[in-house]
Structures are given as structure tokens and as C-alpha cells.
C-alpha positions as CSV (number, residue, x, y, z in Angstrom):
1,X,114.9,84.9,147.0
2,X,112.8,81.7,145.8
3,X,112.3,81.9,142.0
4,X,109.2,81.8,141.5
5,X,107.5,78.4,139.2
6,X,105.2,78.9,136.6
7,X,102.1,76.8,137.3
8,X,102.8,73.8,135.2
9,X,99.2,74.3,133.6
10,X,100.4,78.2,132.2
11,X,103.6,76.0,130.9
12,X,101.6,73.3,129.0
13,X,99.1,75.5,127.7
14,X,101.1,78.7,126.3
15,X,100.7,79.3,122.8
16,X,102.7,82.0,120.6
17,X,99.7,83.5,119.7
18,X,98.9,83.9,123.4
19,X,102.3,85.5,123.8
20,X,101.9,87.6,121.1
21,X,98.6,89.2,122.1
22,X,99.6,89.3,125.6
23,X,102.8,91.5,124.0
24,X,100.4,93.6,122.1
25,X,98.0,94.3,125.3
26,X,100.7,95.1,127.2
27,X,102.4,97.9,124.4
28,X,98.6,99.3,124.1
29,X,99.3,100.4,127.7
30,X,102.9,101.4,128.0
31,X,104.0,101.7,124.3
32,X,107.1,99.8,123.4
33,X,109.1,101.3,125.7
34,X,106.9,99.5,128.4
35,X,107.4,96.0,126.8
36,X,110.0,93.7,128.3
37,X,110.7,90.4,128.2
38,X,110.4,89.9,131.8
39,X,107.3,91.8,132.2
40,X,105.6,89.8,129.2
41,X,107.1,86.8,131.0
42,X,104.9,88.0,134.3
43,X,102.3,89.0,132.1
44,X,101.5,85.2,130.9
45,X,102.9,83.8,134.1
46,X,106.3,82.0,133.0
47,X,109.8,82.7,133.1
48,X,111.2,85.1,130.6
49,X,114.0,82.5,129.1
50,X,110.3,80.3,128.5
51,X,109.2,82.8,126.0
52,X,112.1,82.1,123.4
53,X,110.3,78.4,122.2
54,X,107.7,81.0,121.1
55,X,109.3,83.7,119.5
56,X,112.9,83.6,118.5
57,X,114.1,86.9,119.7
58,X,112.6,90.9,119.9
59,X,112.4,91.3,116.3
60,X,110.4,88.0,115.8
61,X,108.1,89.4,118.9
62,X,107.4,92.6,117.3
63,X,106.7,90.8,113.5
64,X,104.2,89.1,115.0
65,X,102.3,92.0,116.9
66,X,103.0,94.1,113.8
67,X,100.7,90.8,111.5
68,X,98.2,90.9,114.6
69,X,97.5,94.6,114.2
70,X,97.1,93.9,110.7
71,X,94.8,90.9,111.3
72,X,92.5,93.9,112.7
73,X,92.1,95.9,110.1
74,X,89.4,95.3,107.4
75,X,90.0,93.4,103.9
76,X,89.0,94.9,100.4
77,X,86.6,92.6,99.1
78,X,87.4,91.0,96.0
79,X,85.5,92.3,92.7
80,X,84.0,95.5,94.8
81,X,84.2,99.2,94.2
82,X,87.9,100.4,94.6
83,X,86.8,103.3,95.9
84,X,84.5,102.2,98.2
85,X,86.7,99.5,99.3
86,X,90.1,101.9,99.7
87,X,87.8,104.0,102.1
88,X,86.5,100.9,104.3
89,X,89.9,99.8,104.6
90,X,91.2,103.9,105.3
91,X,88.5,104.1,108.2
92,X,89.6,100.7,109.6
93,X,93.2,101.2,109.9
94,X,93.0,104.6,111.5
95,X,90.5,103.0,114.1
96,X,92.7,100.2,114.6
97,X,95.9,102.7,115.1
98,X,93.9,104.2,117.4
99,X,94.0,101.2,119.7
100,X,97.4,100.4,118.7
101,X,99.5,104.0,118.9
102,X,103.1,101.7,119.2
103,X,102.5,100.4,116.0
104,X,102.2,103.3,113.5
105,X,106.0,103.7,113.6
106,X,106.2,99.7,112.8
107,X,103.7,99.1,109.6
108,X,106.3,99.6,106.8
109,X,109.6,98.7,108.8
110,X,108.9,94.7,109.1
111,X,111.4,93.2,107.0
112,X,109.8,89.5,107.7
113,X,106.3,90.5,107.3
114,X,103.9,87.5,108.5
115,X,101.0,86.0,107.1
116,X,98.6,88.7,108.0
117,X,100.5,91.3,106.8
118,X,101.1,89.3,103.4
119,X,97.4,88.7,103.0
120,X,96.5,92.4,103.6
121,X,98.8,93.8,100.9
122,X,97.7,91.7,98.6
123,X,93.8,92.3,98.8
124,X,94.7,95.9,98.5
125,X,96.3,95.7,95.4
126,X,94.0,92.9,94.2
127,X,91.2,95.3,94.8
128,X,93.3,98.1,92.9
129,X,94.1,96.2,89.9
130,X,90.2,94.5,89.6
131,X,89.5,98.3,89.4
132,X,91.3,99.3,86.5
133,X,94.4,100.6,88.2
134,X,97.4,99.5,85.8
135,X,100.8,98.5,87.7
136,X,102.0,101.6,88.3
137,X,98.9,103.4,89.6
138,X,98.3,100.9,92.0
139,X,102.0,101.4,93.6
140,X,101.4,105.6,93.4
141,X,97.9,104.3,95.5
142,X,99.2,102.4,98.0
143,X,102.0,105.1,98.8
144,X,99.6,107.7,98.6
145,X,97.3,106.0,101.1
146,X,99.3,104.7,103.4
147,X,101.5,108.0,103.6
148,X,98.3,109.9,104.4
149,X,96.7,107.2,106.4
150,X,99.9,106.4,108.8
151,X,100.5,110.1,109.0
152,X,97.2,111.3,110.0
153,X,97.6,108.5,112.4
154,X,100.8,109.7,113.3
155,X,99.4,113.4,113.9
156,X,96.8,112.8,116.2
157,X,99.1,110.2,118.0
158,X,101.4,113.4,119.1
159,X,98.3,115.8,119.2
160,X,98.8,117.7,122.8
161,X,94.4,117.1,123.2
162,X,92.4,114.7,122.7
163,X,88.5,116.1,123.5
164,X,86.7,118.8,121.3
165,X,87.0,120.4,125.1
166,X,91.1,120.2,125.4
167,X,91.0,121.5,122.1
168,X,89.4,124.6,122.9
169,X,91.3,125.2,126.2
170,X,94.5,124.7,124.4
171,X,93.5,127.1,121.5
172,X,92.3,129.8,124.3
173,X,95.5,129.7,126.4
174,X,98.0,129.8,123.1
175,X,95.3,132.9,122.0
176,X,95.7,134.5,125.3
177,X,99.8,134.9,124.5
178,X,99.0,136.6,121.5
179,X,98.4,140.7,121.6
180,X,95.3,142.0,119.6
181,X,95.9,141.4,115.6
182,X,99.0,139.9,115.7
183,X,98.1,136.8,114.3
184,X,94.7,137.5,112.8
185,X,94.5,134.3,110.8
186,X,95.5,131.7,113.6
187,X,93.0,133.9,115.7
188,X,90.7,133.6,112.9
189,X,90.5,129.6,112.5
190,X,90.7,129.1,116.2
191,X,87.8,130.9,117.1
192,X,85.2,130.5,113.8
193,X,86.1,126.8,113.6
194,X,88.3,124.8,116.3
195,X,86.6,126.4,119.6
196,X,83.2,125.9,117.9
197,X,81.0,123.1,120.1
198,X,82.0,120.2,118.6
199,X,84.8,120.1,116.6
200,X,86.6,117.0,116.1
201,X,90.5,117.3,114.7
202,X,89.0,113.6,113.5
203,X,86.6,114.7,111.2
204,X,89.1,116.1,109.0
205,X,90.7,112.5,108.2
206,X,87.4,111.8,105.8
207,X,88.0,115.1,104.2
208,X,91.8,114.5,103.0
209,X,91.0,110.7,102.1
210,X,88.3,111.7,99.9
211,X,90.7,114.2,98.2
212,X,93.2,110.7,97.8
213,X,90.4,109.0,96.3
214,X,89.4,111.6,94.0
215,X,93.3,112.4,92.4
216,X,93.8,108.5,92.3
217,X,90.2,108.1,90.5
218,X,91.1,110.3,87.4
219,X,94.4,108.1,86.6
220,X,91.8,104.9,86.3
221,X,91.0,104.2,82.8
């Protein structure tokens, strides 16, 4: 078989950013599990052995998806309201998790974070510290956000539905194993609150954040 030659255009103009994004797109759709070197390779039309004079190996590849995911996600600004800023921030992680499921598992793990990921920490406990949180609050806040941001994340990641309608099918057939009283309380939620038109397992995430934001508010002098 004739190996196949990279258009000498794709050769002159790849960039590791391009590599990197083309990485990301390609985990958004099969997860890491899908990712390859030879299918990136295909997927920016050169030869897998071309892709190491952009990232030195698979740990380097998945640093730098790991700092583009977090060049998605929105930036306290500097000098505003903690608490309005920590939930700005909250809301725009989930949503970019959302389009990223692969990289929940990867956030905290990068042991060469890149500059993205540096700049991000740092405006978080910037914003933290301009609001009166002394050292040690501010680390408690960023584990307790993170924890309860990356988990909730994590949670509807493994969720078995997805639609308010999936949710109320899969409620009705667990229900319909179930013999009259036996589990009155499970009955109970599922029918006076998740089969009700319209619930979103979503909608709790602003509930438990503001609970977050409240316990971390009465430590700020």
C-alpha cells in the first residue's frame, strides 16, 4: 500500500494550537478513549510521527487540551463581587464541561499545567483574596468549589438521561418494579417532583452552589 503524503501546504501550515484543538474536537466526540495519535494525525491530514514537533508525547497532548478547556471558561474580574464572580465562573465551567465530558477527570490531575490553566487559578484566588478571604479561606473555597463544581459535572456526565422526558420514562419503569408502598419516599419524589413537566436534574446545580456561596460568605470578615 502507498503511504499516503500530507499535502505539503497542511505540512507548512500546522500549528500546535491547531493540533491541539483538532485533539480536543476529536475527544468531544469519542472521549479519550477515541483519541489516537494516528487518528489526530488523519484528522489534520499529516502523518502521525509529524505530530511529535508539536507536542512532545501524550501527556504534553493532553496538558494542552486540559489549558484549552480552561481558556473556555470565564475569568473573575479583578476588584468585583466575590460572590458574584465565584458564580459567573461556577455557571461557566459546568457549561464548558458540558461540551467537554473527557476533561472532568483531567482538571486537577495536570502536573505541568499550561498558561491558561495558570492564569485561571490565579484570578480565582485573586478575586478571593480582593474579597476579604484570608489565606486559608480562600484554599477551603477553591476546594469547596471545585469539589462541588467537577462533581456535579461528574454526576450528570454518568446520568442514564439526559431530557426532562428520559427522566420521567426512567423514573416510571424503576416505579413500575416496585410493589404498592414499598418505597413510599422514592415513589414520593419521583412523582411530586422529577416526572413533573419540566424538571431539569440541571436546575439543581444553582441550588447547591448558592449553599457554597453562602457557608463560604460567613467566614469573610
Amino acid at each position: 500500500m502507498t503511504r499516503r503524503t500530507p499535502p505539503k501546504q497542511a505540512r507548512e501550515t500546522l500549528t500546535r494550537e491547531a493540533v491541539l484543538r483538532a485533539a480536543v474536537a476529536l475527544a468531544d466526540t469519542g472521549g479519550l478513549d477515541g483519541l489516537s495519535m494516528r487518528k489526530l494525525g488523519e484528522a489534520v491530514a499529516v502523518e502521525a510521527m509529524s505530530l511529535y514537533n508539536h507536542v512532545a508525547n501524550k501527556e504534553d497532548l493532553l496538558d494542552g487540551m486540559v489549558d484549552l478547556v480552561f481558556a473556555e471558561i470565564a475569568l473573575p474580574e479583578p476588584g468585583a463581587d466575590w460572590r458574584e464572580e465565584m458564580r459567573r465562573r461556577a455557571h461557566s465551567m459546568r457549561e464548558v464541561l458540558s461540551r467537554h465530558r473527557w476533561a472532568i477527570g483531567l482538571m486537577a490531575s495536570r502536573a505541568t499545567p499550561g498558561p491558561a490553566t495558570l492564569r485561571h487559578h490565579d484570578a480565582v484566588l485573586g478575586c478571593l483574596r480582593q474579597g476579604g478571604f484570608s489565606l486559608p479561606l480562600t484554599a477551603h473555597a477553591i476546594s469547596a468549589l471545585d469539589s462541588y463544581i467537577l462533581g456535579f459535572a461528574l454526576q450528570e456526565k454518568t446520568l442514564p438521561f439526559g431530557t426532562p422526558q428520559e427522566t420521567a420514562a426512567l423514573a416510571d419503569s424503576i416505579m413500575s418494579g416496585f410493589t404498592e408502598g414499598e418505597y413510599p419516599y422514592l415513589t414520593e419524589i419521583a412523582t411530586a417532583h422529577v416526572m413533573q413537566p419540566g424538571y431539569s436534574y440541571g436546575e439543581e446545580f444553582g441550588f447547591g452552589l448558592e449553599l457554597v456561596l453562602e457557608g463560604l460568605g460567613r467566614g469573610v470578615v
